[in-house]
Backbone atoms as SQL, in Angstrom:
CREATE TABLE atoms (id INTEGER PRIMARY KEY, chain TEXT, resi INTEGER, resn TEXT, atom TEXT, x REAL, y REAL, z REAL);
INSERT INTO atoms VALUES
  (1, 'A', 1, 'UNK', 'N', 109.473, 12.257, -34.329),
  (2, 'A', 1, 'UNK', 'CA', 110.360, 12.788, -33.317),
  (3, 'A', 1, 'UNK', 'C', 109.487, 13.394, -32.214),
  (4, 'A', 2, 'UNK', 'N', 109.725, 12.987, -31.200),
  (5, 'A', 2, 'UNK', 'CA', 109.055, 13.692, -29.887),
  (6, 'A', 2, 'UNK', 'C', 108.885, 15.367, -29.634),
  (7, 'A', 3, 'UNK', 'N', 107.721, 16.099, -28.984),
  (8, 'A', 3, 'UNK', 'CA', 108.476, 17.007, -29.381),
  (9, 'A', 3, 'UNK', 'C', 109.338, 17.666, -28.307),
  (10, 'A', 4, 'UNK', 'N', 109.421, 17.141, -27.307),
  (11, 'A', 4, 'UNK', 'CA', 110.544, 17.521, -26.398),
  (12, 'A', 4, 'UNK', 'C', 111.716, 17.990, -27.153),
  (13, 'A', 5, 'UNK', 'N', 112.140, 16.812, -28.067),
  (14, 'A', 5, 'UNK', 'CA', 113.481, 16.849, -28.929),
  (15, 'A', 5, 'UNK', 'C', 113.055, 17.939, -29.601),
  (16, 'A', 6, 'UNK', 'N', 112.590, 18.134, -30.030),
  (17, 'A', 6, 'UNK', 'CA', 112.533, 19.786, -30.954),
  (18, 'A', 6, 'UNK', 'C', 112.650, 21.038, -30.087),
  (19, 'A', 7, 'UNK', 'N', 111.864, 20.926, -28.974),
  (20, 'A', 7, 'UNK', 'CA', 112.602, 22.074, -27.796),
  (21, 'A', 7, 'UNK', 'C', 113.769, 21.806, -27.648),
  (22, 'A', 8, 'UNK', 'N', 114.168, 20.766, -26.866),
  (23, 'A', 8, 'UNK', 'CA', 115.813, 20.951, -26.955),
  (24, 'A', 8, 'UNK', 'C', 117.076, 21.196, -28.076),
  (25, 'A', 9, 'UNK', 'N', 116.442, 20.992, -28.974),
  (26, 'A', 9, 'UNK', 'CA', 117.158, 21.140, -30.114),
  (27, 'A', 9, 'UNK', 'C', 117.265, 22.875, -30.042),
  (28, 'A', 10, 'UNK', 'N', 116.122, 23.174, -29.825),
  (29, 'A', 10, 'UNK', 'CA', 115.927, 25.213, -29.870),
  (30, 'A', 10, 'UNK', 'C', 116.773, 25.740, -28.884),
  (31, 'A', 11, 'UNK', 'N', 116.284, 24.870, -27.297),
  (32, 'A', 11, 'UNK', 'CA', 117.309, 25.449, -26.279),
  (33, 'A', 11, 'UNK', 'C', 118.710, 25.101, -26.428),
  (34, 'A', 12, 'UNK', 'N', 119.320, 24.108, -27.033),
  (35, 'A', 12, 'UNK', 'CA', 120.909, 23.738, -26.605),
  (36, 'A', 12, 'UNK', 'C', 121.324, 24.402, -27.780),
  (37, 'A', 13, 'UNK', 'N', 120.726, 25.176, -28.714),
  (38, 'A', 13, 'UNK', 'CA', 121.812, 26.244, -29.954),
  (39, 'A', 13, 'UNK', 'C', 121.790, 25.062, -31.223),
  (40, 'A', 14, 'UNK', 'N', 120.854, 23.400, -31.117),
  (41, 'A', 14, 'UNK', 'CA', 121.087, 22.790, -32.270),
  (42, 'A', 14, 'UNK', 'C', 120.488, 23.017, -33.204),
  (43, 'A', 15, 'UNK', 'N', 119.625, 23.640, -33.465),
  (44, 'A', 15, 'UNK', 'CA', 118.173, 23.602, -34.201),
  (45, 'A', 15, 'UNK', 'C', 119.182, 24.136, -35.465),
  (46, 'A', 16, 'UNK', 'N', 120.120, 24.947, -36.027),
  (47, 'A', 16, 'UNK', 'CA', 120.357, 25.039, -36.989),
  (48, 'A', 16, 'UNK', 'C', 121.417, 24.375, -37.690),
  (49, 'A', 17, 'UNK', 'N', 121.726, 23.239, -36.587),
  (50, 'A', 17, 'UNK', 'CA', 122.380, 21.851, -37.254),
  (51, 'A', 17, 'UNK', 'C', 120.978, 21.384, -38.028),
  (52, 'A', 18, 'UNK', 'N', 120.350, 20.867, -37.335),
  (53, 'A', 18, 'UNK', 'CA', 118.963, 20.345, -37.673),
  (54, 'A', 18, 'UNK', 'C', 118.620, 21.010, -39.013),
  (55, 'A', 19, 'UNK', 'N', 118.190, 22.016, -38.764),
  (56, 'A', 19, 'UNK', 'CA', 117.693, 22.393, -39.978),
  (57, 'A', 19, 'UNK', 'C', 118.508, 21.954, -41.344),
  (58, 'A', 20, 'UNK', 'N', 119.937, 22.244, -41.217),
  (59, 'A', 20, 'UNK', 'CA', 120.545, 22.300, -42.064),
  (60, 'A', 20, 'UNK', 'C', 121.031, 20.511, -42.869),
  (61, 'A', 21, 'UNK', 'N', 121.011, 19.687, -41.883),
  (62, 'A', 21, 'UNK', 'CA', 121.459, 17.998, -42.187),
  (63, 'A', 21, 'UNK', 'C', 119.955, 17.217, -41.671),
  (64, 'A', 22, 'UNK', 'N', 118.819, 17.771, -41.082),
  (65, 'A', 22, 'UNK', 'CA', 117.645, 16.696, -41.052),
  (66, 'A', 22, 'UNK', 'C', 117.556, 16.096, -42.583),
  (67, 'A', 23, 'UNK', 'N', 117.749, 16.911, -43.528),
  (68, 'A', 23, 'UNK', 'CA', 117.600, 15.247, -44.927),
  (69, 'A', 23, 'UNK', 'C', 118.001, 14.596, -45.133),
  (70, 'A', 24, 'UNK', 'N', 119.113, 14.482, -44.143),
  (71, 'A', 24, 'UNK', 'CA', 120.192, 13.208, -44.987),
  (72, 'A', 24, 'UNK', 'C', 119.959, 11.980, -43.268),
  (73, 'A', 25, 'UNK', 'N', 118.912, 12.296, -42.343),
  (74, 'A', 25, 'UNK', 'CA', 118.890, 11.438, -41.604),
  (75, 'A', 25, 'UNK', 'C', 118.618, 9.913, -42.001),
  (76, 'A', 26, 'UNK', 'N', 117.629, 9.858, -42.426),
  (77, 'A', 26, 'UNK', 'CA', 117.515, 8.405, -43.034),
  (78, 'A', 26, 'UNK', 'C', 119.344, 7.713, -43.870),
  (79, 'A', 27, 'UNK', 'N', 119.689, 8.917, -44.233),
  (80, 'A', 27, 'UNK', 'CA', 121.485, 8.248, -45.053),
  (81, 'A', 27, 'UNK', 'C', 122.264, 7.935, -43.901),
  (82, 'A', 28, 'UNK', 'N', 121.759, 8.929, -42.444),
  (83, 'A', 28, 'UNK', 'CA', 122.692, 8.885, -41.600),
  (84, 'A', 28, 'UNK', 'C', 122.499, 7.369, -40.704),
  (85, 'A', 29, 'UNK', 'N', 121.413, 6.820, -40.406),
  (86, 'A', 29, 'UNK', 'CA', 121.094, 5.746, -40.072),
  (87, 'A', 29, 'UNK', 'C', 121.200, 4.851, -40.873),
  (88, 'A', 30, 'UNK', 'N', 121.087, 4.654, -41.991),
  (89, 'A', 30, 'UNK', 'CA', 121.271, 4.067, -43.052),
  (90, 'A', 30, 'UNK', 'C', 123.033, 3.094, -42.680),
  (91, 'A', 31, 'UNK', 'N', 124.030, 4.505, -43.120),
  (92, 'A', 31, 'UNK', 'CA', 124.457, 4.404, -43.286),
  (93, 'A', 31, 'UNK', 'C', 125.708, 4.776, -42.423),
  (94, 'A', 32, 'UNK', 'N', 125.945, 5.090, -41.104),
  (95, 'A', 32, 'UNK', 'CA', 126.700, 6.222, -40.339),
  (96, 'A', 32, 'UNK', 'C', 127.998, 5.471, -40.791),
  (97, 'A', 33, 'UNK', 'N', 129.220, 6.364, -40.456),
  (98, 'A', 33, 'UNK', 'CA', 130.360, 6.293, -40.306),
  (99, 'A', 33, 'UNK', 'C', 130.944, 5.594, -39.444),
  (100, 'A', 34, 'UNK', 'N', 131.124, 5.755, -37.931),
  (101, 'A', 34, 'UNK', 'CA', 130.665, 5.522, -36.498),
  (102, 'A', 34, 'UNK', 'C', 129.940, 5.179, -35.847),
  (103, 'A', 35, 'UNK', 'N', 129.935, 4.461, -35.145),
  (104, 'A', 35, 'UNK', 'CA', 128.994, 4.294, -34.187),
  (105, 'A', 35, 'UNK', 'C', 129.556, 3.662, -32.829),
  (106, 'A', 36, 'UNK', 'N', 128.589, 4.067, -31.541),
  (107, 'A', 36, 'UNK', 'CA', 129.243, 3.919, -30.412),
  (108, 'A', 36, 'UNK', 'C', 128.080, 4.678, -29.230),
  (109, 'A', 37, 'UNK', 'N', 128.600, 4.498, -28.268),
  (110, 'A', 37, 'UNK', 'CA', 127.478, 4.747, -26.820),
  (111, 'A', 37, 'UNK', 'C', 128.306, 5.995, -25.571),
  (112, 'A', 38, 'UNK', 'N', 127.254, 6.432, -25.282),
  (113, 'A', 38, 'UNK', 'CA', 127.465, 7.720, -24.493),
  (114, 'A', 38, 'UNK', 'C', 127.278, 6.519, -23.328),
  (115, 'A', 39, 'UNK', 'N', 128.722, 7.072, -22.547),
  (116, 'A', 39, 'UNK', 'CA', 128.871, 5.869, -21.239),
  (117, 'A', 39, 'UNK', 'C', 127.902, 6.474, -20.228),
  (118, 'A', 40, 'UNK', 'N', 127.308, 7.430, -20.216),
  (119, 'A', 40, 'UNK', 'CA', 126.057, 8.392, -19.616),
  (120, 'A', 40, 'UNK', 'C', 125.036, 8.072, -19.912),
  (121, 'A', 41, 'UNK', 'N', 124.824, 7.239, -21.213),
  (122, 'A', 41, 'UNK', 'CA', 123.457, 6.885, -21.410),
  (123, 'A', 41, 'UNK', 'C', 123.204, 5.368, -22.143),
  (124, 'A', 42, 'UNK', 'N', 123.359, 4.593, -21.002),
  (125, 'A', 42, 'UNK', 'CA', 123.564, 3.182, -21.163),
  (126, 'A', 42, 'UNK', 'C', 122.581, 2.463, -22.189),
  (127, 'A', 43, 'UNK', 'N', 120.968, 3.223, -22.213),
  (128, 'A', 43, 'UNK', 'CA', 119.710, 2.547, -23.232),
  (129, 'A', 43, 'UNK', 'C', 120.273, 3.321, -24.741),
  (130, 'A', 44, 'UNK', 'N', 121.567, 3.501, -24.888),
  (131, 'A', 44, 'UNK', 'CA', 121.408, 4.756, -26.059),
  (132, 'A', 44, 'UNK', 'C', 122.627, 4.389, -27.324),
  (133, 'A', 45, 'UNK', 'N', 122.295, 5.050, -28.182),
  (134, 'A', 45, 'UNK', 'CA', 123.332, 4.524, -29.362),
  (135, 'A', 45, 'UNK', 'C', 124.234, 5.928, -29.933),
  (136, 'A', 46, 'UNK', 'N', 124.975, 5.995, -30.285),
  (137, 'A', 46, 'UNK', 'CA', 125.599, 7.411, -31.364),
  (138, 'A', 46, 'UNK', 'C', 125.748, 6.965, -32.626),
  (139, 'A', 47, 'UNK', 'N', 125.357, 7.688, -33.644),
  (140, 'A', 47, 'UNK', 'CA', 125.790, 7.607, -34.526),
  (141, 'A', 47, 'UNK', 'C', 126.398, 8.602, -35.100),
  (142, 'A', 48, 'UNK', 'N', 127.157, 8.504, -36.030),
  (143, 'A', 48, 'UNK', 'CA', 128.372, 9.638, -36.726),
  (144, 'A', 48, 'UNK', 'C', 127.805, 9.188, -37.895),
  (145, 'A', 49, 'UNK', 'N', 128.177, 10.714, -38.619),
  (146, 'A', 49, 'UNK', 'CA', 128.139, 10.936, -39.662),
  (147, 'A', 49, 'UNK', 'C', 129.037, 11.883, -39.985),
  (148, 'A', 50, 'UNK', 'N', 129.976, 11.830, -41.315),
  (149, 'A', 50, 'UNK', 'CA', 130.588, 12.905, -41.776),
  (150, 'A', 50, 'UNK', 'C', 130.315, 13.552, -42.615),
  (151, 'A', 51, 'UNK', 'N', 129.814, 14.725, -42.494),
  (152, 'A', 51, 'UNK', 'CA', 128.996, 15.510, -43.684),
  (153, 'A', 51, 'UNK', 'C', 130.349, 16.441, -44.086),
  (154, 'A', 52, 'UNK', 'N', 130.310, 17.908, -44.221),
  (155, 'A', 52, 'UNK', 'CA', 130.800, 18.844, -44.599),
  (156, 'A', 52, 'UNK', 'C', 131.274, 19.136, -42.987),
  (157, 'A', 53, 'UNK', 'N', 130.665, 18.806, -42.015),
  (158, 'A', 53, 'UNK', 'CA', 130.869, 18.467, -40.297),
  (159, 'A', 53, 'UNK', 'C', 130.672, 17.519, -40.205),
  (160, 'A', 54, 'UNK', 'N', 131.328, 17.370, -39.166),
  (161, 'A', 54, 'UNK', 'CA', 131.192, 15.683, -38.233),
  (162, 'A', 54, 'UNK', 'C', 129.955, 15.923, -37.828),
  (163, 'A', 55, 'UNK', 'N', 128.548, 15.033, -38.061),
  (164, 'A', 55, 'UNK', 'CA', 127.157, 15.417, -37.646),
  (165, 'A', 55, 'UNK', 'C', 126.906, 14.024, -36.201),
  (166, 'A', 56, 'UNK', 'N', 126.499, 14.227, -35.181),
  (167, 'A', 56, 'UNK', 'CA', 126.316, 13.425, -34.398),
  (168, 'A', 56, 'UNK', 'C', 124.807, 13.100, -34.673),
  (169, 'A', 57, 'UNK', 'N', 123.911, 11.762, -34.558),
  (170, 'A', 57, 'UNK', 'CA', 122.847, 11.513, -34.618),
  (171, 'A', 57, 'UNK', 'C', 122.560, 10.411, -32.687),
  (172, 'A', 58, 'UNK', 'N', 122.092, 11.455, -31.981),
  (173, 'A', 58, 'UNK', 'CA', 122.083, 10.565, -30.810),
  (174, 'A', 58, 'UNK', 'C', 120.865, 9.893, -30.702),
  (175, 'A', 59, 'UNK', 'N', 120.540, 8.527, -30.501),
  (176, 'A', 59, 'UNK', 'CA', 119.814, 7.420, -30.580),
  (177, 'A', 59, 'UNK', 'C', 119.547, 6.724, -29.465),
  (178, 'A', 60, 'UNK', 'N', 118.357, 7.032, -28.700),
  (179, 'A', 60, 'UNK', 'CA', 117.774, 6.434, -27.694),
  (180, 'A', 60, 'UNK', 'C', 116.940, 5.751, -27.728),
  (181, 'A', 61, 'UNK', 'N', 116.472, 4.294, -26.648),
  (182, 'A', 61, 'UNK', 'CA', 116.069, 3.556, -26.932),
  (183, 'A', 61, 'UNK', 'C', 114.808, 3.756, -25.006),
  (184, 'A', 62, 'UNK', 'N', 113.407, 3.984, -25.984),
  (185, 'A', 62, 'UNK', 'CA', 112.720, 3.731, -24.555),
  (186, 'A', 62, 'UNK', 'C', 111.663, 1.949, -24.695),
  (187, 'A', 63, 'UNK', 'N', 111.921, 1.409, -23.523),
  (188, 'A', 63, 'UNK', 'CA', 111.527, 0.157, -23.611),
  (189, 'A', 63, 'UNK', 'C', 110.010, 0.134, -23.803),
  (190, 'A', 64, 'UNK', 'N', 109.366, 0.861, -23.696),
  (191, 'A', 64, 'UNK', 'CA', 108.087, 1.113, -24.355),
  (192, 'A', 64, 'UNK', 'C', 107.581, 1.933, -25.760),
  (193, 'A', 65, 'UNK', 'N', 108.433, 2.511, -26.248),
  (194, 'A', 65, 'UNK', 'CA', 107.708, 3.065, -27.375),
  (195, 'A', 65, 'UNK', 'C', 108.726, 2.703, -28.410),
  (196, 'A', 66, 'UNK', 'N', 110.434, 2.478, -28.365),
  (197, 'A', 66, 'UNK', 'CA', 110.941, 2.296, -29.306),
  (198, 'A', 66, 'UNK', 'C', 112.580, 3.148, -29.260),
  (199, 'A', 67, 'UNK', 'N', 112.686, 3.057, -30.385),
  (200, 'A', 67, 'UNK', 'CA', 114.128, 4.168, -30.780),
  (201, 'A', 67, 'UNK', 'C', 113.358, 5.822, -31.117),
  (202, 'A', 68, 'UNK', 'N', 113.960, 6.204, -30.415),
  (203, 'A', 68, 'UNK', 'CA', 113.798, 7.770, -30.653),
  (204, 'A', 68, 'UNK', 'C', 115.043, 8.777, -31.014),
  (205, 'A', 69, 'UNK', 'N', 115.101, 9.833, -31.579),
  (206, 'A', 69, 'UNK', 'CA', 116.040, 10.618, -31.703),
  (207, 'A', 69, 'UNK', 'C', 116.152, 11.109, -30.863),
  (208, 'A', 70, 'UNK', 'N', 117.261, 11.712, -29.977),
  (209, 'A', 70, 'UNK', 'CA', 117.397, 12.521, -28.564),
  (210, 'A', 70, 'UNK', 'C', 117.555, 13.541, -28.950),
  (211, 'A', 71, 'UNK', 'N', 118.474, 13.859, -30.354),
  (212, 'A', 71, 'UNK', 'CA', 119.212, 14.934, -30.124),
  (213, 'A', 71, 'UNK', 'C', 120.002, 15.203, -31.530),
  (214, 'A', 72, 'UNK', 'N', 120.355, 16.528, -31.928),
  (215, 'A', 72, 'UNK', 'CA', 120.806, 16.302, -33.223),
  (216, 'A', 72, 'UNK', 'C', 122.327, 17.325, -33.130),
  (217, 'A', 73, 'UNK', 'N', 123.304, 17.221, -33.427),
  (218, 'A', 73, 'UNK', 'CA', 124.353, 17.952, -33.736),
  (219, 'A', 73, 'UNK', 'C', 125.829, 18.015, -34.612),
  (220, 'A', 74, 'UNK', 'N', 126.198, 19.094, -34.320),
  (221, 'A', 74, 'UNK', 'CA', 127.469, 18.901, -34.836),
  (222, 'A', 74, 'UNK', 'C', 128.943, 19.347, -33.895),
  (223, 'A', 75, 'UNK', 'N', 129.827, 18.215, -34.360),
  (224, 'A', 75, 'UNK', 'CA', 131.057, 18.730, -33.441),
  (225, 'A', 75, 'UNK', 'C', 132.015, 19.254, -34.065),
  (226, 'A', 76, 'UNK', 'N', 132.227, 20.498, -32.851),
  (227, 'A', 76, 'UNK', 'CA', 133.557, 21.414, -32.973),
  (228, 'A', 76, 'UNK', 'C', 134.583, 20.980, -32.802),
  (229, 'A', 77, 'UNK', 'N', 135.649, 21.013, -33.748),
  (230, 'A', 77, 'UNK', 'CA', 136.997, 20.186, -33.989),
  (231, 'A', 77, 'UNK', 'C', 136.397, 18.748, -33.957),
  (232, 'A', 78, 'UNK', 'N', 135.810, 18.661, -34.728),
  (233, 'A', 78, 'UNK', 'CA', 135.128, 16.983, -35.024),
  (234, 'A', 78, 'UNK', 'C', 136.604, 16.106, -35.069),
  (235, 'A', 79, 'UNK', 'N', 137.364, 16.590, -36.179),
  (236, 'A', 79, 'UNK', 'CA', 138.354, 15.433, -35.915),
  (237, 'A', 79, 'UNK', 'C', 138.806, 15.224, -35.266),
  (238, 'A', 80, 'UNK', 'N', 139.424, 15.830, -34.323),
  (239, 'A', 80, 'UNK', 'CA', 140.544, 15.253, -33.035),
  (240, 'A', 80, 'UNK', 'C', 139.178, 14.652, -32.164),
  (241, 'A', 81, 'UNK', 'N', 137.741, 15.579, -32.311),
  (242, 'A', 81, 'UNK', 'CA', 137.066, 14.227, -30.923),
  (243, 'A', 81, 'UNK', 'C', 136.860, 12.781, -31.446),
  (244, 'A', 82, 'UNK', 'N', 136.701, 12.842, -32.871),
  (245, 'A', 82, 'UNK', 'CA', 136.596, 11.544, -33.098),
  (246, 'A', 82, 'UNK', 'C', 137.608, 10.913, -32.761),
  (247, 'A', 83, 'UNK', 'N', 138.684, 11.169, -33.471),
  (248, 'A', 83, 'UNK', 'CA', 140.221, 10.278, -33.230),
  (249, 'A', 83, 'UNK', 'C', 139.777, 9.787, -31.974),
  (250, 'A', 84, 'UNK', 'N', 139.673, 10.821, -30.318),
  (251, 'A', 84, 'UNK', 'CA', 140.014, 11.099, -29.303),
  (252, 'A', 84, 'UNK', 'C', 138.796, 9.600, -28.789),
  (253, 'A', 85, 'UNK', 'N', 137.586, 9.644, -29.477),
  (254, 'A', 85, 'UNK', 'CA', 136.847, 8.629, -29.036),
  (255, 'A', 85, 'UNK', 'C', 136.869, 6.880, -29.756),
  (256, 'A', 86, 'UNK', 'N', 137.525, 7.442, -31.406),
  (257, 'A', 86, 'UNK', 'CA', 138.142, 5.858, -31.314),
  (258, 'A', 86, 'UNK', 'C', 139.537, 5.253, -30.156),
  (259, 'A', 87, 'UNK', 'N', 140.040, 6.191, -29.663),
  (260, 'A', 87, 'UNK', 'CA', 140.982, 5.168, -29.186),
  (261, 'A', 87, 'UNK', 'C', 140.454, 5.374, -27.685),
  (262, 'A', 88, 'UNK', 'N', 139.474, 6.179, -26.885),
  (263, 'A', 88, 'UNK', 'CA', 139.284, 5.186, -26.042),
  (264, 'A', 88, 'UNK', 'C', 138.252, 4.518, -26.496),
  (265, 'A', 89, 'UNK', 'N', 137.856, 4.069, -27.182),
  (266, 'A', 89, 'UNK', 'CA', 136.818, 2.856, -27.209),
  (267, 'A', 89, 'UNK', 'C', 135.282, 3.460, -27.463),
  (268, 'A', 90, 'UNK', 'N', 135.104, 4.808, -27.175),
  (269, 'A', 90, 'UNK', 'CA', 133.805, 5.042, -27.316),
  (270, 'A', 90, 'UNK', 'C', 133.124, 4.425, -28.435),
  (271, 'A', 91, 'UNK', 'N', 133.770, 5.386, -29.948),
  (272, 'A', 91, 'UNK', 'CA', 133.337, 4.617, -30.866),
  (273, 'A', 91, 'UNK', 'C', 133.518, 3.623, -31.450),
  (274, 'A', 92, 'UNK', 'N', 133.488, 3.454, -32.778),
  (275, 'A', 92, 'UNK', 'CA', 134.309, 2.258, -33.827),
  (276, 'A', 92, 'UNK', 'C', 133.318, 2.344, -34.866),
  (277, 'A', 93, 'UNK', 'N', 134.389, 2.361, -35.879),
  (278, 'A', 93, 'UNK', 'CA', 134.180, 3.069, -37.429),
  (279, 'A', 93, 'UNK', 'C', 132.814, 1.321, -37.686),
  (280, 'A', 94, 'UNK', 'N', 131.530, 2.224, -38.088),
  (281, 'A', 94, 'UNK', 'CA', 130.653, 1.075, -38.750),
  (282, 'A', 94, 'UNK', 'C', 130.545, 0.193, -39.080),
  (283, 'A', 95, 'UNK', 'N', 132.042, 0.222, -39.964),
  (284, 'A', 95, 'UNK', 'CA', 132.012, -1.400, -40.144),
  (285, 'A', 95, 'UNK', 'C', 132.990, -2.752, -39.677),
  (286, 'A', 96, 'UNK', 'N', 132.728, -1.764, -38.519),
  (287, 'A', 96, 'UNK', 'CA', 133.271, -2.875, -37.064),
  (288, 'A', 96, 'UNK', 'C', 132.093, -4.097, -37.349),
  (289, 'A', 97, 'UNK', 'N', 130.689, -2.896, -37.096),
  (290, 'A', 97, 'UNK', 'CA', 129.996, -3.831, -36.296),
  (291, 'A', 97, 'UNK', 'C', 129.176, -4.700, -37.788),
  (292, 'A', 98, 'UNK', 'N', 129.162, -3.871, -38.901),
  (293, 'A', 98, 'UNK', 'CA', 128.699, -4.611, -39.619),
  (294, 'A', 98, 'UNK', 'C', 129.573, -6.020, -39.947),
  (295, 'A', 99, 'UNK', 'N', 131.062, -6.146, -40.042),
  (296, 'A', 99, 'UNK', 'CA', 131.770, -7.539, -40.208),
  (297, 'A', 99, 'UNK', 'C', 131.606, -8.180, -38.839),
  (298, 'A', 100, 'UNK', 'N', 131.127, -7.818, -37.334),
  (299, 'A', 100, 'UNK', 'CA', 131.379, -8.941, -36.721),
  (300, 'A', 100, 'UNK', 'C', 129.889, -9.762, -37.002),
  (301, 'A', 101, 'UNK', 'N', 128.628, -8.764, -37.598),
  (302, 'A', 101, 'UNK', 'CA', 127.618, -9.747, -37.674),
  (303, 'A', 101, 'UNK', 'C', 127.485, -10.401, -39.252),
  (304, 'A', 102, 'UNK', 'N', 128.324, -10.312, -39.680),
  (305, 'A', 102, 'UNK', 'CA', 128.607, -11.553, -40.798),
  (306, 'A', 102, 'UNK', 'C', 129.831, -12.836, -40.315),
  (307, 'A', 103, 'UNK', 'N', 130.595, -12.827, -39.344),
  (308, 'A', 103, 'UNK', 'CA', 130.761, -13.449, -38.728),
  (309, 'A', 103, 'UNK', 'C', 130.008, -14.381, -37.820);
């Protein structure tokens, strides 16, 4: 992880999401719930996870070094934003995308 992302994690109040769900990152990529794109950040991916909180894993992509983590959190009233981002389209539950590539 860069360590920019670890400052920002300190400045935006995430660092004790982080602390608390960084072990289950590899489950969260692995495996997310969700997934979907910040219309703000076109090179970039979201992933969801539902822990004990809705855990966001934000996923950026720089054309020179790779996928990086941007950012780590959790959302307040997770459920209604999720609902609120499956139906406009932001997200779509994982295994959207895993059945269209067995198609």
């Amino acid at each position: 992880m860069p360590p920019g992302v670890l400052k920002h994690l300190k400045k935006r109040g995430h660092w004790g999401d982080f602390e608390r769900y960084y072990h289950e990152i590899p489950r969260m990529i692995a495996e997310p719930d969700y997934a979907g794109q910040n219309p703000k950040e076109p090179n970039s991916v979201e992933l969801y996870k539902i822990l004990s909180d809705h855990v966001i894993l934000p996923i950026k992509l720089n054309i020179e070094t790779g996928l990086f983590l941007s950012s780590f959190y959790t959302l307040d009233n997770g459920v209604e934003k999720i609902q609120k981002r499956l139906r406009t389209g932001r997200i779509y539950p994982f295994s959207f995308f895993t059945n269209q590539a067995k198609s």
